[in-house]
TORKOL-4160 file (C-alpha; in steps of 0.2 Angstrom, whole numbers, padded with zeros to 4 digits, m for minus):
138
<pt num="1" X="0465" Y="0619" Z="0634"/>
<pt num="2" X="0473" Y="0603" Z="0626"/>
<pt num="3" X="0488" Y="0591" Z="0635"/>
<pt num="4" X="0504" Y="0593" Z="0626"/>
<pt num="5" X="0506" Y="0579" Z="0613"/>
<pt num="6" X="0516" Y="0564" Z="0619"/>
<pt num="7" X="0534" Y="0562" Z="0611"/>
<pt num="8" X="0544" Y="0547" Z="0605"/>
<pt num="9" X="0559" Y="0550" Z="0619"/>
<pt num="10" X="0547" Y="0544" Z="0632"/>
<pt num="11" X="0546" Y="0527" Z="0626"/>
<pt num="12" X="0552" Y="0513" Z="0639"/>
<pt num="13" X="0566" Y="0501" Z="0636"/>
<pt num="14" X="0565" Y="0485" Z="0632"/>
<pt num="15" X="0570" Y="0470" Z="0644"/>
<pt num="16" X="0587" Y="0468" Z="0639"/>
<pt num="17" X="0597" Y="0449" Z="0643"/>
<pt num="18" X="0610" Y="0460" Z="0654"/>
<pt num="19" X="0610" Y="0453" Z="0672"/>
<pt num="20" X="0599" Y="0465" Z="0684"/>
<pt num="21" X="0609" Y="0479" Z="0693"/>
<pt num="22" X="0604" Y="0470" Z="0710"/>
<pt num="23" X="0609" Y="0454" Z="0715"/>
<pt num="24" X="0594" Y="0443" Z="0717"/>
<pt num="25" X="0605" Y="0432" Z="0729"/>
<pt num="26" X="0601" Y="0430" Z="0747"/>
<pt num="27" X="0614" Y="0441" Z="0753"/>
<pt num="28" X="0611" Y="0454" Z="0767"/>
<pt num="29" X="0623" Y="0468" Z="0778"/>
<pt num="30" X="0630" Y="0465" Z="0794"/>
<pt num="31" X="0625" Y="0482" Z="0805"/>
<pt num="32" X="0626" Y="0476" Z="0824"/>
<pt num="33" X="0642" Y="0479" Z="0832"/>
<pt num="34" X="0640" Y="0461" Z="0839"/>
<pt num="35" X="0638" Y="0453" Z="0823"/>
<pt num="36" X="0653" Y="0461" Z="0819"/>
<pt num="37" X="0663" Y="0455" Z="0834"/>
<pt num="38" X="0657" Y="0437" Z="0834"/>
<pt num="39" X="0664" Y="0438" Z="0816"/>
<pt num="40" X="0680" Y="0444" Z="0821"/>
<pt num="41" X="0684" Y="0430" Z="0833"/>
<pt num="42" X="0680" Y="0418" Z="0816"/>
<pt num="43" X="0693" Y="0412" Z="0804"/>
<pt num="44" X="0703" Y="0426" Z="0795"/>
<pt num="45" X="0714" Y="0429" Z="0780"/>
<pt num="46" X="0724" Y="0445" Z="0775"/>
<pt num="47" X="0726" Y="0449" Z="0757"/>
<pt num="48" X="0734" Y="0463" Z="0747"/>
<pt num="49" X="0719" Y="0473" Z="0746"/>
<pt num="50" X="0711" Y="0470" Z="0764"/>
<pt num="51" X="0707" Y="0456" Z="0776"/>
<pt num="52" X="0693" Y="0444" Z="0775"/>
<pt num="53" X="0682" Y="0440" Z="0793"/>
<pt num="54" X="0671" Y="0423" Z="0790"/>
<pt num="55" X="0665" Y="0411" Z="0803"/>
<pt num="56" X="0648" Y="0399" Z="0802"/>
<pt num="57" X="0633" Y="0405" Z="0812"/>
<pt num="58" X="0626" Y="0389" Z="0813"/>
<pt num="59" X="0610" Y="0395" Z="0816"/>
<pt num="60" X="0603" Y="0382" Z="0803"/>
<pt num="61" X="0598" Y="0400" Z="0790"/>
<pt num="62" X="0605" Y="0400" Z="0772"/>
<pt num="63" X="0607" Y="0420" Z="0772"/>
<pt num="64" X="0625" Y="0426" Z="0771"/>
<pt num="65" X="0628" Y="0441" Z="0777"/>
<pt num="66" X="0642" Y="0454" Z="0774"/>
<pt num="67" X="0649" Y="0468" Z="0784"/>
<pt num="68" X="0662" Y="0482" Z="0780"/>
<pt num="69" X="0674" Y="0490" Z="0791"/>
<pt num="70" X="0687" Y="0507" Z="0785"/>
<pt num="71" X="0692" Y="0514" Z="0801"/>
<pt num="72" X="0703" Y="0530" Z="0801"/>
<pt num="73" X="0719" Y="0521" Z="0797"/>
<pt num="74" X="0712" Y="0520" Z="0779"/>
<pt num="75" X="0711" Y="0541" Z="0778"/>
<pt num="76" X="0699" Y="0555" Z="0779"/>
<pt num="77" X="0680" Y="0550" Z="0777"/>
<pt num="78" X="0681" Y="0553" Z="0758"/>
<pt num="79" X="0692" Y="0537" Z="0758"/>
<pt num="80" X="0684" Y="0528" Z="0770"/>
<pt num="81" X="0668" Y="0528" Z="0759"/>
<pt num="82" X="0679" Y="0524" Z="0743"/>
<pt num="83" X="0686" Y="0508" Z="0753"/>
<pt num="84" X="0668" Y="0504" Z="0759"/>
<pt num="85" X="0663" Y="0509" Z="0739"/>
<pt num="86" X="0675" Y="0496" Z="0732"/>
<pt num="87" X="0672" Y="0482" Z="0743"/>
<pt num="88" X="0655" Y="0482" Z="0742"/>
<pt num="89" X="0657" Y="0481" Z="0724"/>
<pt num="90" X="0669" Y="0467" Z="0725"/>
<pt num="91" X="0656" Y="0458" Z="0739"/>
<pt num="92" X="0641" Y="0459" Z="0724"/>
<pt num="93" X="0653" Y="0453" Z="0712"/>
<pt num="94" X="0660" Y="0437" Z="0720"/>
<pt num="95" X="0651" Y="0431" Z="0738"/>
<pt num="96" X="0635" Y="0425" Z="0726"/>
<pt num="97" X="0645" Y="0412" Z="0717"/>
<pt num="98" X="0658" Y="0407" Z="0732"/>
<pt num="99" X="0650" Y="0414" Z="0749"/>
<pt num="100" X="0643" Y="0398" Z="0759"/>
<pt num="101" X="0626" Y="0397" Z="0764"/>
<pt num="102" X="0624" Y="0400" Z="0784"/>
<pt num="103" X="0641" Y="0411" Z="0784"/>
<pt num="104" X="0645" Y="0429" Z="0791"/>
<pt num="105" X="0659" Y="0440" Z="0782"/>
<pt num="106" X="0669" Y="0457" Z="0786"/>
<pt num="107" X="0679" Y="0464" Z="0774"/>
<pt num="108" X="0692" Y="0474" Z="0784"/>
<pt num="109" X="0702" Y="0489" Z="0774"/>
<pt num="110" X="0719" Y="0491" Z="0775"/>
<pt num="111" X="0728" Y="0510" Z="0773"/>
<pt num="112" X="0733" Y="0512" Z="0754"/>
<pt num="113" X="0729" Y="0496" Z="0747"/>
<pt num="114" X="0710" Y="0495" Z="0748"/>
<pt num="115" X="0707" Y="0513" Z="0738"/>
<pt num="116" X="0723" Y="0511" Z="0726"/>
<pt num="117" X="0723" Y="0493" Z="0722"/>
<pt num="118" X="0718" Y="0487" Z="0703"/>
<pt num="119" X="0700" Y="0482" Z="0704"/>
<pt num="120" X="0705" Y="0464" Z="0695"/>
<pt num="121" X="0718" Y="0460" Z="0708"/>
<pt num="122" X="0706" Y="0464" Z="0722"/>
<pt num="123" X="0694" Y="0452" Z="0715"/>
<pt num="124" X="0707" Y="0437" Z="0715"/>
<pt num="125" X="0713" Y="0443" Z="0730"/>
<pt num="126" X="0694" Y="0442" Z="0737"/>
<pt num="127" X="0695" Y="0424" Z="0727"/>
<pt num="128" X="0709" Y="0418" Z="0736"/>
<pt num="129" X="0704" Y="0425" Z="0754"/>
<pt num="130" X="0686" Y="0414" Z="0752"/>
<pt num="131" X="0694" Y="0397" Z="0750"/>
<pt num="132" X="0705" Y="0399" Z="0761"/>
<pt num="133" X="0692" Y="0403" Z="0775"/>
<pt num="134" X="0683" Y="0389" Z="0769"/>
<pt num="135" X="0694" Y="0377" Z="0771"/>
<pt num="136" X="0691" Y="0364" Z="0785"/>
<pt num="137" X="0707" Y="0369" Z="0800"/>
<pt num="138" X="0713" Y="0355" Z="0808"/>
């Protein structure tokens, strides 16, 4: 018995100039609940879409970390995970170019606005919400 001959639909791809699908950056997720709460007694800034935690750990690391919250104001769990979808989407796209090295984040949703909100609008929003964290309080 002979193997099946090899066909020309099983050759790989070449490596293509696009950006790789996950981010090569030193970002990792918040999962303790007291991560979370130190975060949430940090600085804080509501946009459109949802409201940004941040406070410095000051623990001397360069690692950000991110964390998302969707509690059941925001709907049934199919919208919860949409919320959670889209934020971590918007937290790939933007915290590697303007996160802070050392920093903890929470994205909070809010009801209506995180799942319906134009994508492009949630990333200035996410834009806006950083620099404004950031800024020294006096």
């Amino acid at each position: 018995m002979t193997p099946p001959k090899v066909s020309d639909i099983g050759i790989t791809a070449e490596a293509s100039e696009a950006p790789p699908a996950v981010s090569v950056c030193a970002i990792e997720t918040l999962r303790n609940r007291p991560d979370f709460l130190r975060t949430a007694q940090g600085r804080r800034q509501g946009t459109g879409s949802f409201m940004l935690q941040g406070r410095a750990r000051g623990d001397g690391t360069v690692l950000v970390r991110v964390g998302f919250t969707a509690s059941k104001k925001i709907g049934n769990a199919v919208a919860r995970n949409r919320a959670k979808r889209r934020m971590r989407a918007l937290a790939r796209e933007v915290l590697p170019a303007m996160a802070q090295p050392g920093w903890d984040y929470v994205l909070v949703a809010k009801p209506d606005a995180t799942v319906s909100r134009d994508y492009q609008d949630m990333l200035t929003d996410l834009g806006f919400a950083l620099r404004s964290v950031h800024k020294a309080r006096p």
